[in-house]
Each structure stands twice: as C-alpha cells, then as structure tokens.
C-alpha positions in Angstrom: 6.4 -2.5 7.2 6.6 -5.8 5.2 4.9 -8.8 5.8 8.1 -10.6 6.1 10.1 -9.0 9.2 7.5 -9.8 11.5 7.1 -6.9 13.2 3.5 -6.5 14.7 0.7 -4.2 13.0 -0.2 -1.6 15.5 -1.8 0.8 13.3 -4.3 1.2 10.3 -1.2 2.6 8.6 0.7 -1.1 8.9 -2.1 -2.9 7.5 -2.1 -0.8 4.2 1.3 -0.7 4.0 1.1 -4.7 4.2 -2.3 -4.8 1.7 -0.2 -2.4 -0.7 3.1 -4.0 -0.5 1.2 -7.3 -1.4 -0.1 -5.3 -4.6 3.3 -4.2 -5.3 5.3 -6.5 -7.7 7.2 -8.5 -6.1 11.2 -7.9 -5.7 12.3 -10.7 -7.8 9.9 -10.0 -10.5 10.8 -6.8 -10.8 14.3 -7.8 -10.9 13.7 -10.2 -14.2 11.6 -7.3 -16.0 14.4 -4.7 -15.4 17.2 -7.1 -16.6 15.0 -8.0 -19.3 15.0 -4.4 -20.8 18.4 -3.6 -20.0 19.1 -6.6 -22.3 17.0 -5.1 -25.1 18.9 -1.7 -24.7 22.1 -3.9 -24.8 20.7 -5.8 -27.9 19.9 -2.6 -29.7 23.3 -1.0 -29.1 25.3 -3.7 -30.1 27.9 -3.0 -32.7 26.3 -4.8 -35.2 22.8 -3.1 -34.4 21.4 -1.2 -37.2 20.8 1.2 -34.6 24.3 1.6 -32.8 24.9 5.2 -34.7 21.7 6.4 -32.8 22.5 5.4 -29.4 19.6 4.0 -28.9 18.2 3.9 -24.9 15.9 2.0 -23.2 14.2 3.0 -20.2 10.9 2.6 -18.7 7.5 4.6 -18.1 4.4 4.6 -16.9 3.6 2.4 -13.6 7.0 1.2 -13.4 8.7 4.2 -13.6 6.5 5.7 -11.4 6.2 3.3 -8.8 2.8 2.6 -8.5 2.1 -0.8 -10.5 -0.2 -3.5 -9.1 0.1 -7.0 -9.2 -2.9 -8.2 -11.6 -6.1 -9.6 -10.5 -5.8 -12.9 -11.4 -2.4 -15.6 -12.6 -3.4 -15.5 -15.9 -3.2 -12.0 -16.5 0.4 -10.0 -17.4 2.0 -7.3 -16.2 2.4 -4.5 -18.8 5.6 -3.3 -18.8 6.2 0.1 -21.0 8.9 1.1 -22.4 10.7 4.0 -24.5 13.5 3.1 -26.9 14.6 6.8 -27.9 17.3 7.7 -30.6 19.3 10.3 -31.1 18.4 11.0 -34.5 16.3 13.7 -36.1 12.9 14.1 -38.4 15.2 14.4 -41.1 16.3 11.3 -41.2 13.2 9.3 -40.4 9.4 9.1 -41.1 7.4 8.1 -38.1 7.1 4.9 -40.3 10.3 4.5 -41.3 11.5 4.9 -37.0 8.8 2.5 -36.4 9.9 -0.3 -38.7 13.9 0.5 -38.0 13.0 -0.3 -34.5 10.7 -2.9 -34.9 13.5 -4.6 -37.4 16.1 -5.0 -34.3 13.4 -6.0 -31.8 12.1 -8.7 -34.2 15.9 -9.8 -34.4 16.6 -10.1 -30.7 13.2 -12.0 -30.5 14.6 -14.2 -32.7 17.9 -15.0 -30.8 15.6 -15.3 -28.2 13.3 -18.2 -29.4 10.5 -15.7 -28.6 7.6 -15.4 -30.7 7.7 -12.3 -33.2 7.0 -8.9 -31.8 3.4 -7.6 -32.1 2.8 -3.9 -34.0 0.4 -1.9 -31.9 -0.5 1.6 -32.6 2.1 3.6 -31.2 4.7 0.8 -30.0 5.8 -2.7 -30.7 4.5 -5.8 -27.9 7.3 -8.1 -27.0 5.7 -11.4 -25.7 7.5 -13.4 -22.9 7.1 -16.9 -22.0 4.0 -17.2 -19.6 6.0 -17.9 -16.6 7.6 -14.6 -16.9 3.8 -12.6 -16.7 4.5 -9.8 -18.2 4.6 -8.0 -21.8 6.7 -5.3 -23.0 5.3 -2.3 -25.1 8.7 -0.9 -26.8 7.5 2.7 -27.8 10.2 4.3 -30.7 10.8 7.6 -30.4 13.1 10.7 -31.0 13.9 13.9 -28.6 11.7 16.4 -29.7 12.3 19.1 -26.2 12.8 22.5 -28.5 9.2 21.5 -30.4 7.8 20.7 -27.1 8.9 23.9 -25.2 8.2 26.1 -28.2 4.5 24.9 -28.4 4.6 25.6 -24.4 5.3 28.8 -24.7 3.0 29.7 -27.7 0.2 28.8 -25.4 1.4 30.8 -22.7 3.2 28.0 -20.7 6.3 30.3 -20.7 7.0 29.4 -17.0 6.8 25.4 -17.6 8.7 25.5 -21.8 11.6 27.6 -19.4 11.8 24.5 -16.8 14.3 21.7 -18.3 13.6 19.8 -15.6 9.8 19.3 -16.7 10.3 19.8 -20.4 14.2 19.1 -21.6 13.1 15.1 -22.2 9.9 15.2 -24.1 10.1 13.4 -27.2 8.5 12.7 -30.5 6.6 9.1 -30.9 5.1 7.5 -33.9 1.3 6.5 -34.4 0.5 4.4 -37.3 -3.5 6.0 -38.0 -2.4 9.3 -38.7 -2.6 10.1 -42.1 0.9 11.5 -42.2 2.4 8.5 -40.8 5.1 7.8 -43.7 5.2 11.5 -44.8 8.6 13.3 -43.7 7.2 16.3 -41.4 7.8 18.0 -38.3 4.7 17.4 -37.2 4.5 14.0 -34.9 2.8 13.4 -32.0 4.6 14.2 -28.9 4.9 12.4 -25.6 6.9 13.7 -22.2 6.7 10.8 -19.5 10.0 11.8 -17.8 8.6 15.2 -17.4 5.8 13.8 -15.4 7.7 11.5 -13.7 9.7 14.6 -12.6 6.5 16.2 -11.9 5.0 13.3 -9.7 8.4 13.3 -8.1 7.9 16.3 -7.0 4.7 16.0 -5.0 6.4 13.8 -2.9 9.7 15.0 -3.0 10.0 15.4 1.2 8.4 12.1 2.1 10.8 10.1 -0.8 14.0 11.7 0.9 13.0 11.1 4.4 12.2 7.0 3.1 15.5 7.0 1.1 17.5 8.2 4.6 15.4 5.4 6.6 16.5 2.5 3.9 20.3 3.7 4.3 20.0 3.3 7.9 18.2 0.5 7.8 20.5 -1.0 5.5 23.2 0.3 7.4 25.0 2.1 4.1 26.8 5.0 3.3 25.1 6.0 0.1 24.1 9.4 -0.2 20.3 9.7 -0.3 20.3 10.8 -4.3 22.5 7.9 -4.8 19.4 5.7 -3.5 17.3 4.4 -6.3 13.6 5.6 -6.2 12.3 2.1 -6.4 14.1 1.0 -3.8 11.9 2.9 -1.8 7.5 3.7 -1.4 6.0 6.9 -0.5 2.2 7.4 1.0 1.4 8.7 -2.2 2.5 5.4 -4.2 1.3 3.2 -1.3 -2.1 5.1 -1.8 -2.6 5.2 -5.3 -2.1 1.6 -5.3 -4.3 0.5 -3.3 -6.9 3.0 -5.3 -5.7 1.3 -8.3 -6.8 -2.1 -7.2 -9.9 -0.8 -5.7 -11.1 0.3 -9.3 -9.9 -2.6 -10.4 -11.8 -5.1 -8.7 -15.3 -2.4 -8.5 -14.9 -2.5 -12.7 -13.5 -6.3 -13.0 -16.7 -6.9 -15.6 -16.5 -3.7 -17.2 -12.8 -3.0 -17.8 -13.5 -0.9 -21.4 -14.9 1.8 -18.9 -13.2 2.5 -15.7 -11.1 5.1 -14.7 -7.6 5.0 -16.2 -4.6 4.9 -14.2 -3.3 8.4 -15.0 -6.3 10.2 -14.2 -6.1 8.7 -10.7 -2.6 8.8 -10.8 -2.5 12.5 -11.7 -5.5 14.1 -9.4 -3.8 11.8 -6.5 -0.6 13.6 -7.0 -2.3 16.8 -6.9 -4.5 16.5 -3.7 -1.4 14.7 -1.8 0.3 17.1 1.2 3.0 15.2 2.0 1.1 13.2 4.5 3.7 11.2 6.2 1.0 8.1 6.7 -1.0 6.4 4.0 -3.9 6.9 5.7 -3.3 11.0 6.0 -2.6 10.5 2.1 -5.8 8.6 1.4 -7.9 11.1 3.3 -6.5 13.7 1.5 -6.3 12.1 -1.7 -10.0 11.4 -1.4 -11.3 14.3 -0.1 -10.2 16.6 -2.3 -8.8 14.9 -5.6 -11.6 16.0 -7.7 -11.1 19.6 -6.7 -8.3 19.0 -9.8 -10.9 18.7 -12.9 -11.1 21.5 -14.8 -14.3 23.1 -16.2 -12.9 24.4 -19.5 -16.0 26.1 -21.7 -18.2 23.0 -20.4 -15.5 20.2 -21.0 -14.4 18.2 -18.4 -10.5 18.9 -18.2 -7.6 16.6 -16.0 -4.5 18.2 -17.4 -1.5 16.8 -18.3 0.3 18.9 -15.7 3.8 18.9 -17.6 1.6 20.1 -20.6 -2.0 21.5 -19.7 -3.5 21.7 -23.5 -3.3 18.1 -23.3 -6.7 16.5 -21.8 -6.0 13.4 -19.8 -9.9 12.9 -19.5 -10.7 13.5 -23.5 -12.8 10.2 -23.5 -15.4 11.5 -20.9 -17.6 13.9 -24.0 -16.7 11.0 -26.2 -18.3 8.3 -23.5 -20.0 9.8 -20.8 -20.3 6.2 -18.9 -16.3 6.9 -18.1 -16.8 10.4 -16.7 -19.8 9.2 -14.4 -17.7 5.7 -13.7 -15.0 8.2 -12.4 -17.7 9.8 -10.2 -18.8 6.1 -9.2 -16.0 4.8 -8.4 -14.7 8.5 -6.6 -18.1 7.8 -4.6 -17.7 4.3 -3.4 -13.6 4.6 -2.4 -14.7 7.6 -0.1 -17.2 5.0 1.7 -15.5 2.1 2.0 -11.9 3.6 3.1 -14.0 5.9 5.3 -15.4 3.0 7.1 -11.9 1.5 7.9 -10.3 4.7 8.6 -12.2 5.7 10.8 -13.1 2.3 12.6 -11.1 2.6 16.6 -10.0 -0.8 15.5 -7.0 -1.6 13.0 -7.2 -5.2 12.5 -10.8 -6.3 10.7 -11.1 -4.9 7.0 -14.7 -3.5 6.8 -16.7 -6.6 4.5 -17.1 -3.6 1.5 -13.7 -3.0 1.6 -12.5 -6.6 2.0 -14.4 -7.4 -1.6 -13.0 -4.3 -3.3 -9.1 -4.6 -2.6 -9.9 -8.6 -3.3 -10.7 -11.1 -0.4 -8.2 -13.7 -1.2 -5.8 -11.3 -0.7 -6.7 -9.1 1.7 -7.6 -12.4 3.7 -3.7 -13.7 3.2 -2.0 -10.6 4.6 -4.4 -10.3 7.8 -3.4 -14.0 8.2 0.4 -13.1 7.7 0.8 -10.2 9.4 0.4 -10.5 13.3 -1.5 -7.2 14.9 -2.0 -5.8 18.1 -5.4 -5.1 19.2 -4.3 -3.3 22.6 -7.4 -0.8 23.9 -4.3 2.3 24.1 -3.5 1.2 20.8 -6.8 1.7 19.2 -7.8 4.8 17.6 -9.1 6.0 14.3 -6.7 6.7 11.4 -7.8 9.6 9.8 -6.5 12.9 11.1 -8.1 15.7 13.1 -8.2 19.1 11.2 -5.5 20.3 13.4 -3.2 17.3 13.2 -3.4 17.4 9.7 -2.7 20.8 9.3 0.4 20.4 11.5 1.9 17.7 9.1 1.5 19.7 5.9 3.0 22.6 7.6 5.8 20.7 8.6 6.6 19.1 5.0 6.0 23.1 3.5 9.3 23.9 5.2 10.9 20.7 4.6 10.3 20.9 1.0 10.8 24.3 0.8 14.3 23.7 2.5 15.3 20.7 -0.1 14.2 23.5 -2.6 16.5 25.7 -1.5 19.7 23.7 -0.1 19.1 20.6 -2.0 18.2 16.6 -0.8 21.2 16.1 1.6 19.7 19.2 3.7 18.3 16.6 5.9 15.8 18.5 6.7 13.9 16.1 9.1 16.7 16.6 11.8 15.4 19.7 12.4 11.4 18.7 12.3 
C-alpha cells in the first residue's frame, strides 16, 4: 500500500508498509542517483576515457542494490550511495595503487566537466560530492574480477559446495585499500570483496515473496512483461519492508552514539536468515525478531555473523575489538522485541505504541498516520502477529513454492496453485 492511492489501512500490515515506504527513498530521488551513475559509467567508457580498453562498469551495492535504504534522519544529512567501478583488467597490469589512481584520474575529470568539487580519496574508494540539493554522495569503489582467487580460497577452507556455485561466487572481485602495506607492490594478494554474491544470496531468502510482488506490479500495471523482466526495485518484499523499519529503529535508539550501533549488514544479514517467507511484514518482523540471533556463531569464544557467500569472513569482527558494539547489538535486539511487540500485538492497528512512535521518529510516524486514512472497525481488529499454527502454515506454503521456482524456474507461477 502507498500513502498516495488512498486506499484505507485495515491492518497492522498497511501501517508498516506506509511507515516503511515513507523510509524508502523516494521514486524520483532514486531516479536522479541512478542516472547519475549511469553517467559516470558512460563518462568512464567514453572513447577518449583512459579506461575504455577495460570496459569499465558501474553498478551499485550495498543498500541500494539491496533494497533496503532509509531516508536519513534529518535534511541535512546524505544519502550514501555505493558503488563498484570494475575493470576488466588483471593484477598484472595494475598495483592496487596504480587501479586506484587510474580510476580516481577519470572521476576527477568528469568532476571537472561537471563543476563539481574534486573527488575525495577514502580508504578503499573515491567520494564524489553532489550539490546539496541532490542529498546524496557517491563512494566509487575500483576494483578488478578476482572469482578464480575467490573460489579457490573457498574451497581450501572447505567451502567446496559454495567456490562450485557461480551464482554466489562467479562475481567476487579484488578491491584496493590504501593502509595495507602492500598497497603499491604488484601481488596477487588484494583484498577481496563479493557484494553481488550476497546480493544473490539475500535474493534468495526472499526469492518466493519477490516473484509473487513482481506478478502483482505487472497486473497492477496492467503489462505484459515477464516477471524476470521486472526490475527488483521496482518492487518491496517483507523482508526489505522489515529491515527497514529495523534500520531506522537503530537509528533513532543510537542517534547520539552513531560510532557504536549495530551496522547495517549485521542486521541486514541475520534478518535474511531468520526470514520464512512471511507473506506480511508483520509475520517477517516476528520472525525476524524472534529468532535472528539464533544466527551468531560461537567460534572458539568469538562472536561470529558470517559473511554467508564467504563464512571465514566475520561481519561482527569489531565486537572483541569494542565490546560496547556487541552488547549495543544485544541492546538494541532487546528494545525492538518490546516495542514492535507492543504494536503487534495491540487488537488495534491505528495508534503507534508512544515507545515505538519515538524510535521509528515522531515527526514521521506522526505524518503517515495523518496521511493515511484507517479503519478502526471492531471485525477488523485483531493482533498482527501470528498464531503458532498460522505461521507454520505460511512457511510451509512458501517451502513448496520456492522449492517449485527451484525446480521449474520464476514463471512457474507457483501461487496459482497455493
């Protein structure tokens, strides 16, 4: 549901799809930010580029590529928009220095024809600065493909199963980081990075509810477009409703202590892995909170979220380092059950719980309820979180949908069945 077609809220479920969807970014400014990098990829394979014989590539990560960014907390802060410029070059021909300052050469260049100020070196990627109207930044991370070094490292630690799965693996890539101390020596050994692997992963979890949303925006939008032929961000899942709303929950419970919450892709990745394929947001969020801790490893006494398209690698390495950001996660873990708990399980939809209210942000929690019209029938009027049994029911229901996409592919149309 939008806040914009007027339809009325009946449910818990509308009012978080209206809070989350007023999280999201909006429509035309994701618009700008994707024709913005599409212009840098343009820039950097122009025929004049000193790039064009690597075919360079743009495309995004992170949030943005997974669908789950959320609008900042106040006007005056950016969206952070990443991105990875890949070439198709080799080791041989570049020093993670030398990539570095070959990409950072043609960025500074289109800056110029820009009138933008000059890019900004960061650690692993170069910050391109946009005018403050725009709100946001864009982190242009240079790197090389680097899949037979990835998969080979896989298997030596007894990954065989995931190094034998292109779809998880075949895109990781080589990236450059400007403390090491090999940094301008010519080696094999660079640090490595796979985010369309674990955008394939994440994909995954939700790979029943995405199709059955990417059928309901054809219909809706009355096309003929096969469902693959649907662009993912044209669509939201429970899980990317949820973890949104989780994100700005942290957000606002750690708004005077930023250095130490919980990062995005711990949340992100033990959200992915508690999610059933809940078909409501407020199925995912019960299941999401119940059990995504369930995920963290004990390895030898270290706490252990891993990278689940390459398990040596710790996403929650800072926690022996700073133990204030493993017992923030716990905090934080803590407070969400509460003050979701008290709204999901309220009989009625439409008042958001005062705890709740100040941790998703009152101003705008306090604009949607005003936007969106409810219903507040007594038949109407029933808590959102599911009974054992009904719960069980959905998940069993999207184990054979998924397992039929698995096997006959996405235009199965498995639903039609259901």
């Amino acid at each position: 549901m939008t806040v914009h077609d007027k339809r009325l809220a009946k449910t818990h479920d509308d009012i978080l799809e209206a809070i989350a969807e007023a999280l999201d970014i909006p429509p035309s400014k994701f618009e700008e930010a994707k024709s913005r990098y599409e212009a840098i990829g343009n820039w950097l394979d122009r025929p004049e580029s000193t790039l064009a014989d690597y075919d360079p590539a743009i495309s995004p990560q992170g949030s943005f590529l997974l669908g789950t960014v959320t609008r900042p907390l106040t006007e005056a802060e950016e969206y952070d928009v990443d991105l990875g410029c890949r070439l198709k070059a080799t080791k041989a021909e570049f020093t993670q220095k030398g990539l570095k300052e070959a990409v950072g050469y043609e960025v500074a260049l289109y800056a110029k024809a820009q009138s933008m100020a000059e890019p900004e070196e960061h650690r692993r990627c170069w910050r391109l600065n946009y005018a403050a109207s725009a709100q946001f930044h864009m982190d242009i991370v240079p790197s090389l493909p680097d899949a037979q070094r990835y998969q080979a490292k896989l298997a030596k630690r007894g990954h065989r199963d995931l190094a034998l799965d292109a779809g998880l693996t075949g895109h990781a890539i080589a990236i450059t980081d400007n403390t090491l101390p090999h940094y301008d020596v010519r080696t094999e050994d660079w640090p490595q990075s796979n985010p369309l692997g674990y955008a394939a992963w994440f994909r995954s979890r939700m790979r029943f509810q995405l199709a059955l949303r990417k059928k309901a925006f054809a219909e809706r939008a009355r096309i003929t477009a096969s469902v693959d032929d649907i662009p993912d961000y044209k669509v939201k899942t429970p899980l990317q409703r949820a973890i949104q709303l989780l994100k700005r929950h942290r957000d606002c419970m750690f708004v005077h202590d930023c250095e130490h919450k919980p990062i995005s892709i711990i949340i992100t990745t033990l959200a992915a892995h508690a999610y059933n394929e809940e078909p409501t947001i407020a199925g995912a969020l019960q299941s999401i909170l119940t059990g995504m801790d369930r995920f963290i490893e004990d390895r030898s006494g270290t706490a252990w979220v891993a990278n689940p398209v390459n398990p040596a690698e710790n996403f929650a390495d800072k926690w022996a380092e700073v133990p204030r950001k493993r017992d923030n996660f716990y905090r934080w873990l803590d407070q969400a059950r509460q003050d979701f708990a008290l709204y999901l399980r309220a009989s009625t939809f439409d008042q958001i719980p005062q705890a709740l209210r100040d941790r998703l942000g009152p101003g705008l929690v306090d604009r949607v309820m005003a936007a969106v019209p409810s219903v507040a029938a007594a038949e109407l009027a029933a808590p959102a979180i599911l009974t054992g049994a009904a719960k069980a029911a959905d998940v069993e229901r999207a184990e054979r949908a998924i397992e039929r996409i698995n096997r006959e592919g996405a235009q199965s149309q498995p639903w039609a069945s259901l």
